[in-house]
N, C-alpha and C positions, 0 to 999 in steps of 0.2 A: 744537639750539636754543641763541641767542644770552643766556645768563644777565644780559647787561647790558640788554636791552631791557624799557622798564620801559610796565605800561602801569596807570595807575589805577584803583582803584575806580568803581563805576560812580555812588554815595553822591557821593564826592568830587568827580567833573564836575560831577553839579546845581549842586555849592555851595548857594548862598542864592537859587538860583532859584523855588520854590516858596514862598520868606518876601517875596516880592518885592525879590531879589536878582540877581544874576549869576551865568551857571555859571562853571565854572574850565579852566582852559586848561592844559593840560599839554607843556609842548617835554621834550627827550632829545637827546642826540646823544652819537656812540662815533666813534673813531679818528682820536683825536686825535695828530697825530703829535710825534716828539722835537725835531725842529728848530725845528717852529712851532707848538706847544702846541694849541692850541682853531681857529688863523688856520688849516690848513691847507685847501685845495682839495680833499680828498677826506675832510674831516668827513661824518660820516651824521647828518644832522636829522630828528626826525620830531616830528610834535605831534599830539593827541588831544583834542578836545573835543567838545562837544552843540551844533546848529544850529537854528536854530528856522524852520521853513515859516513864511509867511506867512497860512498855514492852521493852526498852532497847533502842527502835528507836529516833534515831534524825532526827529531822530538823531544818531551820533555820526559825526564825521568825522576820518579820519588822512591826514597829511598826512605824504611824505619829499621828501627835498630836500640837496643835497651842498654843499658850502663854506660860509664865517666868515658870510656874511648871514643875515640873521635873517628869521625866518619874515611876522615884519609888513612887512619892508622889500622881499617878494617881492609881484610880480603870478603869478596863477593860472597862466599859462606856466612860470613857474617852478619848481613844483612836481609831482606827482605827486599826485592823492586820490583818497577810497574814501568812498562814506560807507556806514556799517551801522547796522541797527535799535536804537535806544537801546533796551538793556538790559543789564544783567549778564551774560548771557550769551555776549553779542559780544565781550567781553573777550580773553578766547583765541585768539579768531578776528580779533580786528583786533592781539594780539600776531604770529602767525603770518603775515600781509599786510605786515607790518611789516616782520619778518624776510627775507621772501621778497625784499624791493627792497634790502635791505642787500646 
């Protein structure tokens, strides 16, 4: 198991969504190399947050994704996602999905 992959509380995604807020958005990324710090083409990106149905239901969804671009500046092709049942529980379980595309 990758000690560096970090994945938030499940409190901490809602955020201020239930006070009539926004939830929170969580990026990571590891291997970052020595020659070109954070730029490198085989950075590992991933992000973690809560989606809202148009139907009212949430869940959480993780995203990975490799090189210096950033996760807003990507289209869906771009990326890899999962989404899992918003709860606490899923935590571990979308650590370990995580780990697995690393």
């Amino acid at each position: 198991m990758n000690s560096d992959i970090v994945v938030p509380r499940f409190d901490w995604l809602l955020g201020g969504s239930r006070i009539g807020g926004t939830y929170n958005k969580y990026f990571g990324s590891c291997g970052t190399s020595a020659a070109n710090g954070c730029f490198s083409d085989d950075l590992f990106n991933y992000a973690v947050f809560i989606e809202k149905t148009e139907e009212g239901d949430e869940y959480i969804k993780a995203a990975v994704y490799r090189g210096a671009k950033s996760f807003s500046c990507r289209s869906e092709d771009e990326y890899e996602a999962e989404s899992f049942e918003a709860a606490e529980d899923s935590l571990p379980v979308i650590r370990a999905w995580i780990e697995s595309k690393r």
